[in-house]
N, C-alpha and C positions, 0 to 999 in steps of 0.2 A: 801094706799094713802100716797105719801109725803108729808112732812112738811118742811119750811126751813124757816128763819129767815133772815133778809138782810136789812141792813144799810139804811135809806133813804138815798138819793141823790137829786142830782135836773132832775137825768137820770132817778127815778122811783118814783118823785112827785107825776104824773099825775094817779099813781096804788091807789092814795087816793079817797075814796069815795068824788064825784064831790062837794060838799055842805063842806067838808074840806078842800079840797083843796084848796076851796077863803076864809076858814075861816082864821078872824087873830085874834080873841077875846084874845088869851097870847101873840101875835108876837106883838104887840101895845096897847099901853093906849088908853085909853075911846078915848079921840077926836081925837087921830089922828087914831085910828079904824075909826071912824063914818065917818072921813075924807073919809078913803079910801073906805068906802063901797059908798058912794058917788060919788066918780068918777068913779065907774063903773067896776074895776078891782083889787079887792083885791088879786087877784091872785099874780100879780108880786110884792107884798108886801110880799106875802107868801113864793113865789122864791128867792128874797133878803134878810128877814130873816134868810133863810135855809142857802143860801149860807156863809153869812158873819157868822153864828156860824159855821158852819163844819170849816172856814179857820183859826177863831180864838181860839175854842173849842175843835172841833172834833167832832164825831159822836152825833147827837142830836134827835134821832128819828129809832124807826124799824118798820117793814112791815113784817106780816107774810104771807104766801104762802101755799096755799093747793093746791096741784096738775098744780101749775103754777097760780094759781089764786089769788089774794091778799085778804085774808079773814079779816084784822084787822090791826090797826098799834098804837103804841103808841108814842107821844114826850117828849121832856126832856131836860132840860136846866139850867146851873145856875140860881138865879132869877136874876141876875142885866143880863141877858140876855130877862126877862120876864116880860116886865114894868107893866102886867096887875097885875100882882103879888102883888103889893102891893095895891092895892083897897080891897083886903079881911080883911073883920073885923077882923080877926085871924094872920093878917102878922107882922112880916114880917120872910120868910122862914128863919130857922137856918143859920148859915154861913158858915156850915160843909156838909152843905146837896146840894143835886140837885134838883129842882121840877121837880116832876110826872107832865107835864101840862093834858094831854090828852090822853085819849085810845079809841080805839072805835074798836067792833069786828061786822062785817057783820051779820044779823041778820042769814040769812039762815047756820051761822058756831058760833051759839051762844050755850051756853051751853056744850061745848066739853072740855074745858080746855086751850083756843088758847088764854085768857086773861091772864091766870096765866103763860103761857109758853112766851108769850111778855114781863111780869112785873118780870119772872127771867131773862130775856134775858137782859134787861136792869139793873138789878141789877149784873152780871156778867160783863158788859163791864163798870160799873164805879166801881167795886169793883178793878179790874184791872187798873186802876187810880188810885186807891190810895182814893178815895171821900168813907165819913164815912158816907153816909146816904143817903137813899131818902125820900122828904116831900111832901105832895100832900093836896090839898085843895077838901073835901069831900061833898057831897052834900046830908044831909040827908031826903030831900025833891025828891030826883029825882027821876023823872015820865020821860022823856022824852029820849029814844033811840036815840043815834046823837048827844046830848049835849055834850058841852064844859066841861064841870064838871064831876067829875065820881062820882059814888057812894059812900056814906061812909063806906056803908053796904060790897060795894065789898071790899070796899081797908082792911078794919079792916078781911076780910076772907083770903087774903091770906097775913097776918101778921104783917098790918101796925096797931101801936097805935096810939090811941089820944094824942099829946100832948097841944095841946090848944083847949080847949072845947069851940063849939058854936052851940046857936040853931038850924042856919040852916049851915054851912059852919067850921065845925072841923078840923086844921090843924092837921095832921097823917105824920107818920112818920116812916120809916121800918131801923131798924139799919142795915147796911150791913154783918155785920159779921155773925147774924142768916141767910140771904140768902140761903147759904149751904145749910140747911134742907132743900131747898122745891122741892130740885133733887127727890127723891124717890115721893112727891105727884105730880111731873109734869108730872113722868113718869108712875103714876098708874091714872092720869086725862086721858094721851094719850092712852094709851092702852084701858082706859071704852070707849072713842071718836073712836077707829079702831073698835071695838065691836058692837059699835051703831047706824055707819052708815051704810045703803047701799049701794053696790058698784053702784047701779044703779041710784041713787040719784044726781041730779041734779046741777051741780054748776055753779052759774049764775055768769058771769065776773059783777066786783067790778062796 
């Protein structure tokens, strides 16, 4: 099975699981979220987002691909690109880092390693920038597959510490420079993932 890796755009938006694609819970603050879920199309909030970081940031998001099929993607952003950012009781993000906002892997390509091979994916293209860190706001509560929030449990497993402790929302944090290690666990996560599945196994389009 291939795997590849590839840039969001506004040309492979739509490869988002349907329920993220009109999310914009980090692309806006509270009211002008609610606004927009209101008029009925948060989607081109989502598209205008995207766009205005790629022009004035650059790449803000990836999409992984199994067998042509988009299994997962994550986003990423300065925070003063991520109004929602500062509503967390734990904000506000370092001034040296980028936020984690969002990951989300298809359920039926869960457990493979396709999260950890996104969260170096994204830690190689801003190490390459020159950006000293990434920060992510953790949910030690999370029950819900699809949410906005990731796990603390995940993020603290492949390498991110707590730097501001809270009872339900810890902001974490992965220095860039350890990144490097997690070459040899992405590539023995991939190889248990080619071993595991069958070729005959079913991949249902995102």
């Amino acid at each position: 099975m291939s795997r590849r890796l590839a840039n969001v755009t506004l040309d492979n938006l739509d490869d988002l699981p349907h329920r993220c694609r009109r999310c914009v819970f980090w692309e806006l603050d509270p009211v002008n979220g609610n606004r927009a879920m209101e008029a009925g199309d948060p989607g081109l909030e989502k598209e205008a987002w995207i766009s205005s970081t790629l022009l004035e940031w650059g790449s803000c998001g990836k999409i992984v691909y199994v067998d042509g099929v988009a299994a997962g993607f994550v986003l990423y952003a300065p925070p003063h690109y991520v109004p929602r950012s500062v509503a967390f009781p734990t904000s506000p993000v370092s001034a040296d880092a980028v936020l984690l906002m969002t990951a989300h892997i298809i359920p039926e390509f869960s457990g493979g390693g396709l999260g950890r091979m996104l969260v170096q994916g994204v830690a190689k293209d801003l190490t390459r920038r020159g950006v000293r860190a990434i920060e992510a706001f953790g949910d030690l509560k999370w029950e819900q597959p699809g949410a906005c929030l990731m796990p603390a449990d995940y993020l603290l497993s492949v390498g991110f510490k707590t730097v501001r402790p809270h009872l339900r929302f810890p902001r974490l944090r992965l220095e860039l420079k350890n990144a490097v290690s997690w070459r040899e666990d992405v590539e023995v996560a991939l190889e248990r993932l080619l071993g595991s599945m069958s070729p005959e196994r079913a991949l249902r389009p995102v």
